[in-house]
N, C-alpha and C positions, 0 to 999 in steps of 0.2 A: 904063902901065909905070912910070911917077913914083912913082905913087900906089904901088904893088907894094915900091919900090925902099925907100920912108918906111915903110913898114908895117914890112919884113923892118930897116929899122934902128934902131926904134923898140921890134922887141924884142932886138936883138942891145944895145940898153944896155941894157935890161934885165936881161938876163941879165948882163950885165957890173956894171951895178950891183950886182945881189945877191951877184954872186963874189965884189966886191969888199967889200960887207956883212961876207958869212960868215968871210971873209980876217982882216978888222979883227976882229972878232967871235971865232972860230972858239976860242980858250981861255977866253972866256968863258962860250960855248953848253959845252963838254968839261965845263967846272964843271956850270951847272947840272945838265944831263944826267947825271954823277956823283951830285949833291945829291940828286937828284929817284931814283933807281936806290938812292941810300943809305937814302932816307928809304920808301923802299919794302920795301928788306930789313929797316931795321927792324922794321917795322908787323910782315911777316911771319913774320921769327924770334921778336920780342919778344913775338908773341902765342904762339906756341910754348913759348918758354920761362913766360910766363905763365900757360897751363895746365899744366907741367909743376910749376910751385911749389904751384897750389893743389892739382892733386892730390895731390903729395906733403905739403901742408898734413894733407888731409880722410884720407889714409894712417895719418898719424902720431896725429891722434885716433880713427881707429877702433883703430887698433891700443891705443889708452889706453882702449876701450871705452865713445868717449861716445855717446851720443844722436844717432841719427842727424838726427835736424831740427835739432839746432846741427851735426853736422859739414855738413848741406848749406850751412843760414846763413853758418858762415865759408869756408867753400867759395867762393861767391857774391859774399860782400865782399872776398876776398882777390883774387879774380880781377878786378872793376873797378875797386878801387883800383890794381892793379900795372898795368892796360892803359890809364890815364889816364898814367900815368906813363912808359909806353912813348910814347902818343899824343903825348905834350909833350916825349918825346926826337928823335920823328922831325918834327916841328916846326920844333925846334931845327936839325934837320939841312937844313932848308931856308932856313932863315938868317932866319927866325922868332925877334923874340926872348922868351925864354920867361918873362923878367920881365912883359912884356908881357901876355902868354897866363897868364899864372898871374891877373894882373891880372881881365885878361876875364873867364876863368871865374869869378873869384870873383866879377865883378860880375854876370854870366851865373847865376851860382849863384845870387844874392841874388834877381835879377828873378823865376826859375823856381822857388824856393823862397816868394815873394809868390804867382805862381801857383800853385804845389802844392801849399798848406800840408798839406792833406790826405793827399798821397802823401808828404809828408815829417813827420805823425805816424805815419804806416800804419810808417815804415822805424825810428822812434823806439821803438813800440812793438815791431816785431819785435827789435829790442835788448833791450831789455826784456825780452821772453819766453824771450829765447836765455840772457838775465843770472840768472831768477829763476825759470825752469823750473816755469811750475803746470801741465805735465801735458808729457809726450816720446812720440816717436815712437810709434804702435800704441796709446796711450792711447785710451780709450772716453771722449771727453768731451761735453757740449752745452755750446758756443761763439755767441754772436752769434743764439740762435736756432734751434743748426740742433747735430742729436749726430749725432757718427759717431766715427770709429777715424781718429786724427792720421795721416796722409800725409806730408807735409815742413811743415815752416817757414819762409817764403821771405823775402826782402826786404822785401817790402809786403804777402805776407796767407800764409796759413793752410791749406793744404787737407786736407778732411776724406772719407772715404769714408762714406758712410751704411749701413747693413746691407742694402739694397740693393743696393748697387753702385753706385751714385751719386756722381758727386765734385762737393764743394760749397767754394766757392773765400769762405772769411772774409777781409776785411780784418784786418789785425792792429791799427786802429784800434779797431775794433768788439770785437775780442776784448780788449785789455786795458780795455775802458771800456763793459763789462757783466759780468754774473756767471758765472763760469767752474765748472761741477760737472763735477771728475775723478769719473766713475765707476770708474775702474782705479787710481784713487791707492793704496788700503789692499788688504791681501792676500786681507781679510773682505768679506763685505759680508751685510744682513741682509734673506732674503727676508719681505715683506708681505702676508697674504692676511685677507679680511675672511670669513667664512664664516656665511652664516644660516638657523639649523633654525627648527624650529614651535615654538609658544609651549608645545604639547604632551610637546611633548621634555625627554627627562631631562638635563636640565645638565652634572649632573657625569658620568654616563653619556658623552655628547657629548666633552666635555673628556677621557676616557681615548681614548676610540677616535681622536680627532684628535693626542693626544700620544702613543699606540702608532703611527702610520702613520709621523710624524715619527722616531720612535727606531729603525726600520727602515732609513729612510735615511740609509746609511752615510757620503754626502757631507755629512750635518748634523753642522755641530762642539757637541760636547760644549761647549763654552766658548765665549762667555759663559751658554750655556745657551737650552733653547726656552720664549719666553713662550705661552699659550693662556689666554684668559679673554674674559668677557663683555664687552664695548666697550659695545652702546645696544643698547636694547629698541626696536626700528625699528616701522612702522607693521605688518608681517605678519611678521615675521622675530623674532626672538633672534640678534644679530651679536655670534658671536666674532672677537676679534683672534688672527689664529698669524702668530707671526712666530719663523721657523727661521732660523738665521744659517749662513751656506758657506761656500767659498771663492769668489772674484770669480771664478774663471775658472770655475764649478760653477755661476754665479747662475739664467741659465735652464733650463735643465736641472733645474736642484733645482726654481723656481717653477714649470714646466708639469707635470711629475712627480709633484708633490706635491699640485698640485691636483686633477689626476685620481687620483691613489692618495686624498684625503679622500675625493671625490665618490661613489667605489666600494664605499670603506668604511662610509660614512654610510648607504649604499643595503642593505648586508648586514646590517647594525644596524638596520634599519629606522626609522631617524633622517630624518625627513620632512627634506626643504630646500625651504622653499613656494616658489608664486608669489605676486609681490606679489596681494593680494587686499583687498577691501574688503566689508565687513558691513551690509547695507541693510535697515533696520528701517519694516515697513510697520503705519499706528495706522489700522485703521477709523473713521471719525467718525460716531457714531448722526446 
């Protein structure tokens, strides 16, 4: 019954203990519990109102009709630089000081920027790309390796659609630190076909009937004009060069067109196009 009596008084201080904690205490815990409720609503409006600035950013350049993989790119920057800035107000509201935490991070910054150098060329050079534009959104280019049709512009890489349908994710390292061919840069571009008759064949013959098929199609611009002439006397062939020049957005279309309108036409003409072939000369020996 002793034993019962110590127990049951042993947590009646308890409990008296801690009343009396929370008592002393109790404007202190009101603070936190405000501080911590404050630095909450910030995080939560602050991010709010910081997507509401970048889209109103990424707004005001489409509306100026830029390029969509820079309006994504500052889209992107705009939005975590103002949310670091949020993050070190609601810091601040914890009674964090933010000379402190600016400190950190930069020191923070410096360790992970030893570690990332990498990921912090990749952000270097999508600057770069944003600043000096060798090819925008929906361009046709071969990047790193690898061609397709630009998708966006991001922070750290590049994504491209392949004419497959394929998305293929560059580093913006890799891309500003190899050879970049905009195929959509110029409004022209010059299709190239190599074509070869029989040695039997009339030349210049050849060369009308290959510059008639060209001046049919109406997609070949007049200017700079269509070359057609002899290239190399091949091992079974006579290879012409024609190269017809279009519009870029006409490029295929005009090359597989063209090449089956010579093919058809050659055949009507009765303009042999050999196979390769080789000549085997046999000497009896007495």
């Amino acid at each position: 019954m002793a034993s019962e009596d110590t127990v049951v008084a042993e947590v009646a201080d308890t409990f008296s203990m801690a009343e009396q904690w929370f008592t002393n205490n109790s404007e202190l815990l009101i603070q936190y519990g405000v501080n911590i409720i404050s630095a909450v609503l910030i995080l939560f409006i602050g991010n709010i109102i910081v997507k509401a600035i970048a889209n109103s950013v990424a707004k005001v350049l489409n509306k100026k009709e830029m390029d969509k993989a820079v309006v994504d790119f500052v889209h992107a920057l705009v939005r975590y630089l103002l949310f670091v800035i949020v993050l070190i107000a609601a810091l601040g509201r914890l009674g964090v000081q933010t000379a402190s935490v600016v400190a950190v991070i930069g020191a923070a910054g410096l360790a992970v920027g030893l570690a990332l150098q990498g990921s912090l060329s990749n952000f270097a050079a999508g600057v770069l790309i944003v600043a000096f534009r060798p090819f925008k959104s929906g361009d046709y280019v071969e990047i790193g390796g690898v061609a397709g049709s630009v998708s966006s512009i991001q922070i750290f890489q590049t994504v491209l659609t392949t004419p497959d349908n394929k998305m293929v994710v560059v580093p913006n390292g890799g891309v500003i630190g190899g050879a970049i061919v905009n195929y959509s840069h110029h409004d022209t571009r010059r299709v190239d076909h190599v074509i070869g008759v029989s040695y039997s064949a009339d030349l210049q013959k050849t060369k009308e009937v290959i510059t008639r098929v060209l001046e049919a199609d109406e997609r070949i611009l007049k200017e700079p004009g269509i070359t057609v002439g002899v290239v190399a006397l091949a091992d079974s062939s006579v290879n012409f060069v024609v190269r017809p020049w279009c519009r870029t957005a006409d490029y295929w279309g005009v090359y597989f067109d063209t090449l089956q309108a010579i093919k058809e036409e050659l055949d009507k003409e009765g303009i042999e196009i050999p196979f390769p072939q080789m000549d085997v000369h046999l000497n009896k020996a007495d």
